[in-house]
C-alpha positions as CSV (number, residue, x, y, z in Angstrom):
1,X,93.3,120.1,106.8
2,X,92.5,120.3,102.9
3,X,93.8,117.5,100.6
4,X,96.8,118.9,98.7
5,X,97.6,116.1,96.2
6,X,94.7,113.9,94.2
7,X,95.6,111.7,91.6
8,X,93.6,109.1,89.9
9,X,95.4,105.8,88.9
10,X,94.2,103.1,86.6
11,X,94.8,99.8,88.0
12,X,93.2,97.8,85.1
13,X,91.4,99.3,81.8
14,X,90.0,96.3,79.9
15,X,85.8,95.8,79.1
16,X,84.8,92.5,80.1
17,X,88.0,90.2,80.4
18,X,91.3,91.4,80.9
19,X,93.7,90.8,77.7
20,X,98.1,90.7,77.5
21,X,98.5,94.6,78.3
22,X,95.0,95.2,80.4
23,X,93.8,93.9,83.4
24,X,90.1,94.6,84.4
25,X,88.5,97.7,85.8
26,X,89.5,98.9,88.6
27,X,91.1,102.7,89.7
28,X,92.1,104.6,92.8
29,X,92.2,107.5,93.7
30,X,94.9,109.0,96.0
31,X,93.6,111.9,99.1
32,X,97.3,112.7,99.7
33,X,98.4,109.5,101.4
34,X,94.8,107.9,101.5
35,X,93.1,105.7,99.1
36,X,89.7,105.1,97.5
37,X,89.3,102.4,95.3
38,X,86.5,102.1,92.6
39,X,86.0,99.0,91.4
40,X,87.8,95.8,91.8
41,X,87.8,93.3,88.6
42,X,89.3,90.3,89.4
43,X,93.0,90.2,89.7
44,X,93.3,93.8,91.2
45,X,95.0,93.0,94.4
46,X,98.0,91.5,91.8
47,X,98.5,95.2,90.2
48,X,98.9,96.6,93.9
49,X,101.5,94.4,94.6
50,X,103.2,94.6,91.0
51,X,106.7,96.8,90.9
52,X,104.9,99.1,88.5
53,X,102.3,100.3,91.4
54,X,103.6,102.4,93.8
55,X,100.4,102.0,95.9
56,X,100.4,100.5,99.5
57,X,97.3,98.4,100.2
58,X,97.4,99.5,103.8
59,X,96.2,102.9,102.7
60,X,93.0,101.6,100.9
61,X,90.4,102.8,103.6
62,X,87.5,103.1,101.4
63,X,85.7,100.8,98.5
64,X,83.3,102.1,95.8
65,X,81.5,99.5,93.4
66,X,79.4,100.6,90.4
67,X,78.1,97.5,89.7
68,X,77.3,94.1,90.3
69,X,78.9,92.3,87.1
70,X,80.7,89.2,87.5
71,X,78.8,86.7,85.7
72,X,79.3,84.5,82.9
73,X,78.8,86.5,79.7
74,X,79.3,83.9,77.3
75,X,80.0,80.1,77.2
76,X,83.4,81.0,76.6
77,X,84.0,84.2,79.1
78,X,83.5,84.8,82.3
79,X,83.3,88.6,83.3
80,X,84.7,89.5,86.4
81,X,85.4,93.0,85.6
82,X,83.8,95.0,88.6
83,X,84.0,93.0,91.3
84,X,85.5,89.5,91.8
85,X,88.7,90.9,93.0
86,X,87.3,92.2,95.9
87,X,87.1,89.5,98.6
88,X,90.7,88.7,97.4
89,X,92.1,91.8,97.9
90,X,90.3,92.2,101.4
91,X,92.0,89.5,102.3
92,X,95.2,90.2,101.3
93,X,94.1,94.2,103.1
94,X,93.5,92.3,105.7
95,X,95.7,89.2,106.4
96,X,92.8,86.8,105.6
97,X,94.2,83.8,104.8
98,X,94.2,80.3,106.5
99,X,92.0,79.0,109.8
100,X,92.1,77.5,113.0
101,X,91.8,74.0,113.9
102,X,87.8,73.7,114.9
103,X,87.4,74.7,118.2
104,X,90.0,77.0,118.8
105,X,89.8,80.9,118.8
106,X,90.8,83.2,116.1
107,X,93.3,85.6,117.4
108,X,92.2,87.7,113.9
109,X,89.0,88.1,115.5
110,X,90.1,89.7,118.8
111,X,92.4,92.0,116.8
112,X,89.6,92.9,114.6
113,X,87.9,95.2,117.4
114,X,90.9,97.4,117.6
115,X,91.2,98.2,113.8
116,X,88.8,101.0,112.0
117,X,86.8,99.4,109.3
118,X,87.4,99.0,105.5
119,X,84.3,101.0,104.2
120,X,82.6,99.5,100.7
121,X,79.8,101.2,99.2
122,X,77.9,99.9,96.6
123,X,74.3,98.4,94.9
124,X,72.1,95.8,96.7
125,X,73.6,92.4,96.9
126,X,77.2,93.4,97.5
127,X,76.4,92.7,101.3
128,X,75.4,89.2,100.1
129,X,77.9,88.4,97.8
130,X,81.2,89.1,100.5
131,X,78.9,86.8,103.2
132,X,79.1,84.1,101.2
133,X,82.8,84.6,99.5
134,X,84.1,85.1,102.5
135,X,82.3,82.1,104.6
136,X,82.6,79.6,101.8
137,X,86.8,80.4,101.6
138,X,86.7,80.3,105.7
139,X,88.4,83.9,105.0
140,X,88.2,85.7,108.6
141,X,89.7,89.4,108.4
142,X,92.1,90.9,110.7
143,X,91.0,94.0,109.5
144,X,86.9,94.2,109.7
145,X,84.8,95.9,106.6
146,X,81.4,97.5,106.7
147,X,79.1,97.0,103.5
148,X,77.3,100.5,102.7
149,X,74.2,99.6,100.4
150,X,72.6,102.1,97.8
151,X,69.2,101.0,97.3
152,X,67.2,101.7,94.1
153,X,63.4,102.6,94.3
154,X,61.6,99.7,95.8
155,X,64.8,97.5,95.9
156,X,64.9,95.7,99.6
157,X,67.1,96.0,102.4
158,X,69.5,93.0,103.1
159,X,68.9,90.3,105.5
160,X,71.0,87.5,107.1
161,X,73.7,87.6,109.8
162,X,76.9,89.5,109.7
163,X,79.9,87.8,108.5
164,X,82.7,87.5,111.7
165,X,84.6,90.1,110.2
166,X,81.9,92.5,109.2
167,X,80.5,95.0,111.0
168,X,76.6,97.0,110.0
169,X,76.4,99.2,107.5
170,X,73.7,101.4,106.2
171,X,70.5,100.8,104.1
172,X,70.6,104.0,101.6
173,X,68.0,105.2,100.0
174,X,67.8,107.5,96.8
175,X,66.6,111.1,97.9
176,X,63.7,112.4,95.8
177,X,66.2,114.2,93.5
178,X,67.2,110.7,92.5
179,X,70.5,110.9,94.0
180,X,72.2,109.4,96.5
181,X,73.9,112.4,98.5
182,X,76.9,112.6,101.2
183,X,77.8,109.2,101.4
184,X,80.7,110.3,102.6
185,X,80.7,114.1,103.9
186,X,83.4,116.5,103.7
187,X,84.4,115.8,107.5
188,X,84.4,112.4,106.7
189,X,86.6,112.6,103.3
190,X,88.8,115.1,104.7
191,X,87.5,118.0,102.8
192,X,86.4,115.8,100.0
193,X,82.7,114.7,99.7
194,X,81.0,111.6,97.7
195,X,77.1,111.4,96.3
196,X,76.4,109.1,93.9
197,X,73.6,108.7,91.0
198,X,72.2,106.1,88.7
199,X,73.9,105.2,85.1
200,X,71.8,103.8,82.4
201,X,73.2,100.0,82.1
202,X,72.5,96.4,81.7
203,X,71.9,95.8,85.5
204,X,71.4,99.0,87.9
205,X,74.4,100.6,87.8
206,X,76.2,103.7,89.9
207,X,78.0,106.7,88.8
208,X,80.2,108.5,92.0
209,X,80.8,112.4,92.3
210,X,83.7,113.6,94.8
211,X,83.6,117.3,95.1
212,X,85.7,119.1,97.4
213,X,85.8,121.6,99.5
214,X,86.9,125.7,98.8
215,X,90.4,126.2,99.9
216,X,90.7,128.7,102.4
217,X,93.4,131.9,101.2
218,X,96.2,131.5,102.6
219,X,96.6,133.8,106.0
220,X,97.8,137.3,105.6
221,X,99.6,137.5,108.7
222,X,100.5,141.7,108.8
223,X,97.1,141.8,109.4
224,X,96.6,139.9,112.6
225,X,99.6,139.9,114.4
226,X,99.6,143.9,115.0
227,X,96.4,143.2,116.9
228,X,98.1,139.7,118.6
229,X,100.7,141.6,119.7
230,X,98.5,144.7,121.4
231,X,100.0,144.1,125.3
232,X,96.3,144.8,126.1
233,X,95.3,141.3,124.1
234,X,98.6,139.6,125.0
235,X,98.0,140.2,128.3
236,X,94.5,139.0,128.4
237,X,95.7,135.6,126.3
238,X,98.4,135.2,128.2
239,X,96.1,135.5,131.4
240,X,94.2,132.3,129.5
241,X,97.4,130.1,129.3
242,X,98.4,131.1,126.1
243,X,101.9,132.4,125.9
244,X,102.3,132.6,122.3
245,X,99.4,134.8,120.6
246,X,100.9,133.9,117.4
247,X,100.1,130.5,118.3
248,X,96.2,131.8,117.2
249,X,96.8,132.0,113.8
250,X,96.7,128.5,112.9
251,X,93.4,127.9,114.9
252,X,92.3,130.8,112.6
253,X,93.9,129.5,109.3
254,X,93.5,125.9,110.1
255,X,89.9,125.2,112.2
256,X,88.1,128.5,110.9
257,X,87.4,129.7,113.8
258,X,87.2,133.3,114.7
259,X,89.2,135.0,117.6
260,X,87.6,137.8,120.0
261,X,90.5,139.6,121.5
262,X,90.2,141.8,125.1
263,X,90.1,145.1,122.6
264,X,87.0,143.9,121.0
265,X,89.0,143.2,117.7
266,X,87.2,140.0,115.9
267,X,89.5,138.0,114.0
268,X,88.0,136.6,110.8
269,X,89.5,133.6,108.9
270,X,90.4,134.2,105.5
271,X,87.7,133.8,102.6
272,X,87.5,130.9,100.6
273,X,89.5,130.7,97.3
274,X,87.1,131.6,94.2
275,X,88.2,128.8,92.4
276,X,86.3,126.4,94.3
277,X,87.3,123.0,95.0
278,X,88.3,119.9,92.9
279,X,85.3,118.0,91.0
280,X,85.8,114.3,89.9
281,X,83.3,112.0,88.1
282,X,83.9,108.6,87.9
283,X,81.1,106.3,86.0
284,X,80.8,102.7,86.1
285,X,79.8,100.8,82.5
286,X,77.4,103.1,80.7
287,X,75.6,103.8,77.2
288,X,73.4,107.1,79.1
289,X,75.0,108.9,82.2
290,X,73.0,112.1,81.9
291,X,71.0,111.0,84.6
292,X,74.1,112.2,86.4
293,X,74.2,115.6,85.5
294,X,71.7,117.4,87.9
295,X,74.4,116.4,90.9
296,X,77.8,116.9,88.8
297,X,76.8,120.7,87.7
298,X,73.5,121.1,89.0
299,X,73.4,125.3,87.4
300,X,75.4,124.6,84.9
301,X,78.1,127.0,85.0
302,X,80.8,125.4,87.2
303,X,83.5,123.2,85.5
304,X,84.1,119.3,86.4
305,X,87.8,118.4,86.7
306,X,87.7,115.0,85.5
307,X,85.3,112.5,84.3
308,X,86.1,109.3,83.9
309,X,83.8,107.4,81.5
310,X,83.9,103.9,79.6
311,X,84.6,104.2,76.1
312,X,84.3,100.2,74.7
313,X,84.0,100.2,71.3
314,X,85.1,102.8,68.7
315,X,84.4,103.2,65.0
316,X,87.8,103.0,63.4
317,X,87.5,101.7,59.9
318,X,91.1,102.2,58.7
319,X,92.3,100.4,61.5
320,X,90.1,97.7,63.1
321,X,90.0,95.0,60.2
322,X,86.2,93.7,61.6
323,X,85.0,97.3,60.5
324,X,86.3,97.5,56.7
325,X,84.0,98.3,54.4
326,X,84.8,95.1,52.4
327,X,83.5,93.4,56.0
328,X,79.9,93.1,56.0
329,X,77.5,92.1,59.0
330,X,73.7,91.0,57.9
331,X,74.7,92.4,54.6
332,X,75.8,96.2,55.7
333,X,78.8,97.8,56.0
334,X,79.8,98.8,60.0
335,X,79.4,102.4,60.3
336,X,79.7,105.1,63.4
337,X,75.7,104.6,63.9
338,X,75.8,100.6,63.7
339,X,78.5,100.4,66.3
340,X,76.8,103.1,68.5
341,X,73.8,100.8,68.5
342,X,75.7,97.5,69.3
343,X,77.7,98.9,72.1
344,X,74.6,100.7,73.1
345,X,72.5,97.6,72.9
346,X,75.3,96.0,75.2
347,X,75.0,98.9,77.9
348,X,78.3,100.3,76.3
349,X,79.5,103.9,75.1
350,X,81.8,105.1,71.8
351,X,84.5,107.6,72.4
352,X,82.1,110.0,71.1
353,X,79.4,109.0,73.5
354,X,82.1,109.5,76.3
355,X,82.7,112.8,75.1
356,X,79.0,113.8,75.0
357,X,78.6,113.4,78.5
358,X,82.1,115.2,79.6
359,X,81.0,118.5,77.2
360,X,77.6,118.7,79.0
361,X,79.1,118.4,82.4
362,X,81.5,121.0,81.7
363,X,84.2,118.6,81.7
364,X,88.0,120.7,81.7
365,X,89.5,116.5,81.5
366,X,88.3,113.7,79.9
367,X,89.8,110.2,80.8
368,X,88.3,106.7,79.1
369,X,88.7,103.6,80.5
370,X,87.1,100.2,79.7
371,X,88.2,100.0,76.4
372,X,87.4,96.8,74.5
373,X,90.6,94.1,74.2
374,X,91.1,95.0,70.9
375,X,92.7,98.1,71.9
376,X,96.2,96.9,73.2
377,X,98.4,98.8,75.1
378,X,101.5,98.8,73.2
379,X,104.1,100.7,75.1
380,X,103.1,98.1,78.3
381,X,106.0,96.0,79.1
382,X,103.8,92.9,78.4
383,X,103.3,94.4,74.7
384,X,107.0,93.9,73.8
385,X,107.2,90.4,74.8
386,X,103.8,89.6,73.0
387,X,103.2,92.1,70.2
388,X,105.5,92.8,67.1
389,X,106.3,96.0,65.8
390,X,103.8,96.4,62.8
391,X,100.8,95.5,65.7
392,X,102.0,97.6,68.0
393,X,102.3,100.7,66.0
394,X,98.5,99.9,64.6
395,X,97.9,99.8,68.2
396,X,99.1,102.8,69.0
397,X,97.3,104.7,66.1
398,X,93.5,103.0,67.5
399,X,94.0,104.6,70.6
400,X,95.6,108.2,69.0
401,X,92.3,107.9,66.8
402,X,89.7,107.0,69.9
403,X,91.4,109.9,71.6
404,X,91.1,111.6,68.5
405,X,86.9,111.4,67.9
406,X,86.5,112.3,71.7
407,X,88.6,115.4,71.4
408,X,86.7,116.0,68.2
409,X,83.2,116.3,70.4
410,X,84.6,117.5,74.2
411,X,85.8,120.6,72.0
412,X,82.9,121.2,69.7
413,X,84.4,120.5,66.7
414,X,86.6,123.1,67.1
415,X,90.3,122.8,66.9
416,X,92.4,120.6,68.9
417,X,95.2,122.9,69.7
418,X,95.9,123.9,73.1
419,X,95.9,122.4,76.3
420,X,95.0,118.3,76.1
421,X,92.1,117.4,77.4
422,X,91.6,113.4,76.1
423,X,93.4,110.8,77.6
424,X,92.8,106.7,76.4
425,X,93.9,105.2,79.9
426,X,96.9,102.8,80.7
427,X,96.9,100.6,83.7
428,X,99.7,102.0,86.1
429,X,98.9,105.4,84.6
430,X,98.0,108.1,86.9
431,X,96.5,111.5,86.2
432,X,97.5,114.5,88.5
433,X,94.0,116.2,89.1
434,X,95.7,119.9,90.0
435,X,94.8,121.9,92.3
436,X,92.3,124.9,91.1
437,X,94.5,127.5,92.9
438,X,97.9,126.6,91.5
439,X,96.1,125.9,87.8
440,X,94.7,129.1,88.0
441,X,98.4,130.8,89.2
442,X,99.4,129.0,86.4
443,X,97.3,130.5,84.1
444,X,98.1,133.9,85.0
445,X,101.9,133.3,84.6
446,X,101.2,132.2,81.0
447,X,99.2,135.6,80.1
């Protein structure tokens, strides 16, 4: 059955630590009523679980990390912004708390077997990482997990034994095209596939691509039923056990499948919708994702719904103090080029950098997330309570401007009228990715 509803929500949008109005990264993204997490900075299984997510945790069936970062980053701050949160939220997924006294059995363990796997994909290491987390906290998971491992050219496979509550995952290895491909396939994701491709960062890092399926039309049912209701094809149907010939159309709508009737008729399911499915790219931390591109739009003429690329530090010198010309750094004022090379040199991306990317893959939507703490969220509910007015309005007009110089490049300089197409993310914000049909419909209305 094709996914109606997808909508991306930010769970945390801060780089590196998480500040009063952001928490760290971590998104998901809602098949319907199923949901895919990417990312899971420390702290993430609190925004599930806060009155402002609507999200239920039992509906997380799939994990997708970018990449390893969790390490101290500076005497003073320890970055857990990809993926300490993740053994905490499996746990609370997965009613992992306490232990038995020693020698007793785990009931957890014997209900394991009968529950379907959380599945986590991710770089090498991740395997190793939950092993140890998990074993060290005596965490043991009602629900199991399976660890998924994309390995980069001559990176080797894991080794150890399995955690209680994990089951084996696969070892997989970056095709020729330098991509990893159908990690999930479209049976898998419900109409919706994931492949996956390497981000330039500070550590390897992983870039995901979910592209789904062509709609089917939508049945034209004066053409079928005259022939369903021929008595020379009821008959023979009904001479198979099926009463109802009208009952066929939804095998033909639904399961693609043609229909031979007794009169030799052959009924066809309808064509797929020109539009072509929804296209989302979401990047982990990144100053060069063009590596990506090949897999996103490989002929370069198809449109990408979404992307959803890291945007830490901006050049705003009206606004950011640190950046006024009066402020000099080894005796030179900041400029666009000097903070594109320091966020570079820190595996980081500009708005206009962000923007770069989203124009060459033919980006109709461009969302940043992992903005640096100095861009504060001020209409969060924690801004009120720690952010006067005067701050808060400045903080208002960084983002407006960061939205601003993307908008400037996704559009080619051209003018900003028209439909938006920039968005600076909120935590709790979602994004409705629409539907190509019904945008299209839309679009005809309008003209």
């Amino acid at each position: 059955m094709p996914i109606d509803s997808i909508g991306i929500i930010f769970l945390g949008t801060a780089a590196g630590k998480p500040s009063t109005t952001r928490n760290v990264s971590s998104l998901a993204v809602r098949l319907d009523s199923k949901l895919w997490v990417f990312d899971v900075g420390e702290g993430t299984q609190h925004r599930f679980i806060d009155p402002r997510c609507k999200l239920s945790l039992s509906k997380v069936s799939r994990i997708f990390i970018t990449h390893m970062h969790g390490e101290l980053s500076s005497p003073r701050c320890w970055r857990g912004d990809h993926i300490n949160g993740l053994p905490g939220l499996l746990c609370t997924i997965s009613a992992g708390e306490g232990s038995v006294l020693p020698g007793e059995s785990d009931p957890r363990l014997d209900n394991a077997q009968q529950n379907p796997p959380t599945e986590i994909y991710g770089p090498a290491g991740l395997r190793l990482f939950l092993r140890t987390t998990l074993t060290l906290t005596a965490s043991i998971l009602s629900r199991p997990y399976v660890v998924h491992e994309l390995l980069f050219p001559g990176e080797e496979t894991s080794t150890g034994e399995l955690h209680p509550s994990e089951r084996k995952g696969r070892d997989i290895r970056m095709g020729e095209d330098g991509f990893w491909r159908d990690l999930v396939s479209e049976t898998e994701g419900g109409s919706v596939s994931v492949g996956a491709g390497p981000i330039l960062h500070t550590i390897n890092c992983i870039g995901y691509f979910l592209s789904e399926a062509p709609r089917p039309l939508p049945i034209q049912p004066s053409l079928f039923i005259p022939h369903l209701r021929n008595p020379t094809n009821a008959a023979a149907l009904a001479a198979e056990g099926i009463k109802n010939p009208l009952s066929l159309l939804s095998l033909i709508q639904t399961e693609r499948k043609s229909v031979t009737l007794a009169d030799g008729t052959v009924l066809e399911p309808p064509a797929l919708d020109p539009n072509g499915g929804r296209k989302i790219v979401i990047l982990g931390d990144t100053y060069d994702a063009s590596a990506m591109l090949p897999l996103v739009n490989p002929d370069n003429d198809d449109l990408v719904d979404v992307v959803v690329h890291e945007a830490t530090n901006a050049f705003l010198p009206d606004l950011d103090d640190s950046q006024h010309p009066s402020k000099l750094r080894d005796g030179k004022p900041t400029t666009l080029e000097s903070v594109t090379e320091t966020a570079c040199s820190h595996g980081h991306s500009t708005p206009q950098g962000a923007a770069t990317f989203a124009r060459r893959a033919g980006a109709r939507t461009l969302l940043l997330n992992h903005l640096s703490v100095k861009y504060a969220d001020a209409d969060a509910d924690e801004a009120e309570r720690a952010m006067g007015p005067e701050s808060r309005e400045k903080a208002r007009a960084m983002v407006r401007e960061i939205e601003r110089h993307a908008d400037d490049v996704l559009r080619g300089g051209s003018s900003g009228e028209g439909e938006r197409r920039v968005w600076a993310a909120r935590d709790f914000w979602e994004f409705d990715v629409v539907r190509r049909d019904k945008r299209a419909k839309e679009k005809g209305k309008r003209t």
